[in-house]
N, C-alpha and C positions, 0 to 999 in steps of 0.2 A: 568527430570528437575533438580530434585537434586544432578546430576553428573556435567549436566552443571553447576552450579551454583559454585560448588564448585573446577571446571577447573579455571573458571572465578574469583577465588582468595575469595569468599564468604563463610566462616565457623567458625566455634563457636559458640554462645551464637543467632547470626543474622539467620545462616541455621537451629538449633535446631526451632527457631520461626515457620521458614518455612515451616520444615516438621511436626510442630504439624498444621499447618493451613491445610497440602495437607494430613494429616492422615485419611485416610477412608473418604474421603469428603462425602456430602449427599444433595439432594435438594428435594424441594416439588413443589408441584404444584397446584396452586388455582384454583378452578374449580368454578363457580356460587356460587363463597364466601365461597365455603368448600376446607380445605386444604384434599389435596391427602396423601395417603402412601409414605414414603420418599424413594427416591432409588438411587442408587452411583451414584458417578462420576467418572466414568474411564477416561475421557481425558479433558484438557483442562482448562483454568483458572476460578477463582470465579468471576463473574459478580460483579461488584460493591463494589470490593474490589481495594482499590489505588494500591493493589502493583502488580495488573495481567498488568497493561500496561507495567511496567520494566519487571515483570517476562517474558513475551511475547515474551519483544524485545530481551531479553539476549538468550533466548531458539534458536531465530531465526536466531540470527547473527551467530548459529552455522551453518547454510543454507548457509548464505552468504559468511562466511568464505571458505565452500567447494568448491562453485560455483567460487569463486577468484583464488581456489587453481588450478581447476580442467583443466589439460592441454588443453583436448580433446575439453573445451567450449573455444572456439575462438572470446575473447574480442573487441571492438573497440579503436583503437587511436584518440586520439583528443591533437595534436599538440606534448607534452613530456611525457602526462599523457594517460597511459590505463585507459579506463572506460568498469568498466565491467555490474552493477549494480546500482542501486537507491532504496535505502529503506526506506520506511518510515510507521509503523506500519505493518500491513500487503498488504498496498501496493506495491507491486514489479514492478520495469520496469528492463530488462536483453535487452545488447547492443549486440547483436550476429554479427559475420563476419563468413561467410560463415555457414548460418543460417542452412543450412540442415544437416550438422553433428553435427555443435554445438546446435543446438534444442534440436535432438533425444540424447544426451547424457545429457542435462540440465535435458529435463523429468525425466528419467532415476536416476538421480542424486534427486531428488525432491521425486518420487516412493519412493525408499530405504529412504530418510528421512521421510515420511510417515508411515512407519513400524514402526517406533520405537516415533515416536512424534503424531502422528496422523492427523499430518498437511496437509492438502490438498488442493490443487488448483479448484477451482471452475471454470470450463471449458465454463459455458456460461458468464462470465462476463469477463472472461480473453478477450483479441487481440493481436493479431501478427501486425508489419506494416512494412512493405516492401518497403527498399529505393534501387528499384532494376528498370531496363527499360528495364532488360532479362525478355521477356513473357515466353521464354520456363522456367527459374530459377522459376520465380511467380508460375506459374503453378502448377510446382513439388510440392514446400515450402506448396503451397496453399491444395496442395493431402493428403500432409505427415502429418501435424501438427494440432490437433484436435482443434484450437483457432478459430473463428470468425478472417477470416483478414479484416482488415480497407483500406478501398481506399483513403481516402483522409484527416482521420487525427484520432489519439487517445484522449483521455480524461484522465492524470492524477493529479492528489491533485487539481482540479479545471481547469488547465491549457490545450488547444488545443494544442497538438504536431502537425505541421503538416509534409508533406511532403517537401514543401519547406520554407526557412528559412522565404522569403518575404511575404508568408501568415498567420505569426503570429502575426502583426498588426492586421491586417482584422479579426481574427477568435479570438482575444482574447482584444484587447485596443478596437475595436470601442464598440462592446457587451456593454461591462463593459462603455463607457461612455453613451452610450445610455441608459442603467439602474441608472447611477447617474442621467443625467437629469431628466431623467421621476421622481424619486423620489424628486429630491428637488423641482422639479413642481407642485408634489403633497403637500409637505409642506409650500410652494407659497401658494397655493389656501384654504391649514388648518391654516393659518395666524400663523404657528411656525416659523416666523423666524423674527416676529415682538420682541418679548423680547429678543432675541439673539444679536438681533441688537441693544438693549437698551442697555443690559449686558457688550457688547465690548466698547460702547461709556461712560460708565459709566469707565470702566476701564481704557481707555486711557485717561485720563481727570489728 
């Protein structure tokens, strides 16, 4: 971490901080209100420390960087712009074209950052999704790739990806008005909206 950081233009008086914070780290653990024996931390950032969400994301974007560079993974076009990726914390989505070579070599490329970061993909929560209407291609993709695939749509930062573009209305605006109704129906019937209603007439006056 302290190589990247210091790639990434971070040294002096700011990295010395750093690496007194990651020196021999140590954690305990509370057991029925007794603290345990303390024992290292070899990987990974301080819980509830501000600075592991940057530390995190700077570590990571050395992932993404590779994934960008890496010929062998075969990006999507979308009009002038390749899109190869979406990061957001440790949320990843990767745009693959011709999924079956660019997968096995993304893995691949993930593994060997694993070795040295400890970073790892969590294989049941991951999905693959296939905008593909070659059964024999699904098939193969579906053999080779150890992800859960999705038939009819993924789940990322909140958002229904689906297969096609005309059922992201359906699968993401109605939900979400149907959950504001019902909520402000229940504020209707908890009579909150009686002083809200004063507060504005009061204002526009």
């Amino acid at each position: 971490m302290l190589k990247t950081l210091n790639k990434f233009g971070i040294d002096g008086m700011y990295l010395k901080i750093i690496r007194a914070i990651y020196d021999k780290p140590t954690a305990n653990i509370i057991l029925n209100g007794q603290k345990l024996e303390k024992f290292p931390l070899k990987t990974g950032t301080r819980q509830g420390c501000p600075l592991s969400p940057l530390l995190f994301n700077i570590v990571l974007e050395v992932l993404a960087r590779a994934i960008r560079q890496e010929k062998e993974i075969k990006s999507i076009q979308l009009g002038k712009e390749e899109v190869t990726l979406s990061l957001f914390a440790d949320d990843m989505i990767v745009y693959l074209e011709n999924p079956i070579v660019s997968a096995q070599n993304l893995l691949k490329l993930i593994r060997n950052f694993s070795k040295v970061s400890g970073y790892k993909i969590n294989v049941q929560k991951s999905q693959a999704f296939l905008y593909t209407n070659n059964r024999q291609t699904e098939s193969q993709i579906t053999n080779e790739l150890p992800f859960i695939i999705a038939s009819k749509r993924i789940k990322y930062l909140g958002i229904q990806l689906t297969r096609d573009v005309k059922d992201l209305f359906k699968e993401n605006y109605k939900p979400l008005l149907s959950e504001i109704k019902e909520d402000t129906s229940k504020w209707k019937k908890k009579h909150l909206l009686k002083p809200l209603e004063m507060v504005l007439r009061t204002n526009s006056t």
